[in-house]
N, C-alpha and C positions, 0 to 999 in steps of 0.2 A: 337248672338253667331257667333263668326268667326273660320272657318275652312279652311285647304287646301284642298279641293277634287278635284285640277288637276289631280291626279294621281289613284280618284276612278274608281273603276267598273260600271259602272252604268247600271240598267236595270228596265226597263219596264214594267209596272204594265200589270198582265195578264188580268185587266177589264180595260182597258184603249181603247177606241175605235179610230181606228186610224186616221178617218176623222175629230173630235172633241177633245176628253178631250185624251190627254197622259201625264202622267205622270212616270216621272222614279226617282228611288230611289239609293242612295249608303249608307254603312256603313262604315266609318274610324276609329279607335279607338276614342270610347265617344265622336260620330257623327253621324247622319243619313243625308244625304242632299236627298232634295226634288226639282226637278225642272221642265220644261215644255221641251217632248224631243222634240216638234218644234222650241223652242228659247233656246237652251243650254248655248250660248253664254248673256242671258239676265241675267243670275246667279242664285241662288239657293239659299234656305233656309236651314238652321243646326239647329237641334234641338240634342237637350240630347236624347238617346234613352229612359229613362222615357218620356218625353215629345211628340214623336213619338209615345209611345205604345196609351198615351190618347186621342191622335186625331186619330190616327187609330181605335181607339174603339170607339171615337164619330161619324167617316165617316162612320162605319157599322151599327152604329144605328140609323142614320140614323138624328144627332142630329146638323148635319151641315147644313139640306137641307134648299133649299133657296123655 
């Protein structure tokens, strides 16, 4: 899915440890982008916000871990 989010908000998951994993989110009309806020410039991921809510709900449960 392709999206403009030059122009989002973007901010920072409040469990995102600053030495390791950060992660920051925006939302643009029917977009959520997901990207790494140490490489912002490396680019980001757009999902449908259905498709954010299930992987948000599979990272809490914990149904991603490696």
């Amino acid at each position: 899915m392709s999206a403009d989010l030059s122009r989002a908000i973007w901010r920072k998951s409040s469990r995102s440890n600053a030495e390791r994993e950060c992660v920051e989110v925006a939302r643009v009309p029917a977009v959520v982008g997901i990207r790494d806020s140490k490489a912002p410039a490396a680019g980001h991921l757009a999902l449908p916000p259905a498709a954010f809510a299930t992987l948000l709900a599979q990272v809490k449960t914990g149904g991603l871990d490696l």
